[in-house]
Steps between C-alpha positions, in 0.01 A plus 500: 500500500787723566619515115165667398476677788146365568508513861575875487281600266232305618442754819703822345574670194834349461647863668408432823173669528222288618183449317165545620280250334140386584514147524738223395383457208593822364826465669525166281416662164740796563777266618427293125516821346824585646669175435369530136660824474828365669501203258432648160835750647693181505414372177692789317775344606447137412694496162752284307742721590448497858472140530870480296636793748376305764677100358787742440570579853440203646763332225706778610506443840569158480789579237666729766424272790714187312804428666732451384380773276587459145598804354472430130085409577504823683573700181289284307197574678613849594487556130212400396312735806655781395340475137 
């Protein structure tokens, strides 16, 4: 719940402030509307080239993390990031 955020928003306006609603159900519909909000945010960012950024660094952290570390990999792979 704490990636969306839902257990904040579902009692404040994600800043804090406190929301005065009528009755629980209107607390659940704003919270939905929220989440929706927060979601459709995230979704910008759910590309190709995200998901290769994000193999990327986890190849590259396990590239620097080899030990012995092999230096001509290294340059390999440091190579083809910096294209």
């Amino acid at each position: 719940a704490e990636v969306t955020l839902a257990s904040r928003v579902s009692a404040t306006d994600g800043a804090g402030q406190t929301r005065d609603y009528a009755d629980e159900e209107e607390l659940a519909l704003a919270a939905e509307k929220e989440y929706q909000a927060l979601l459709a945010r995230g979704m910008e960012l759910n590309s190709d080239a995200m998901h290769q950024l994000h193999e990327d660094t986890v190849l590259l952290l396990a590239w620097e993390s080899t030990s012995p570390p092999l230096p001509e990999a290294l340059k390999l792979h440091q190579k083809r990031i910096e294209k």
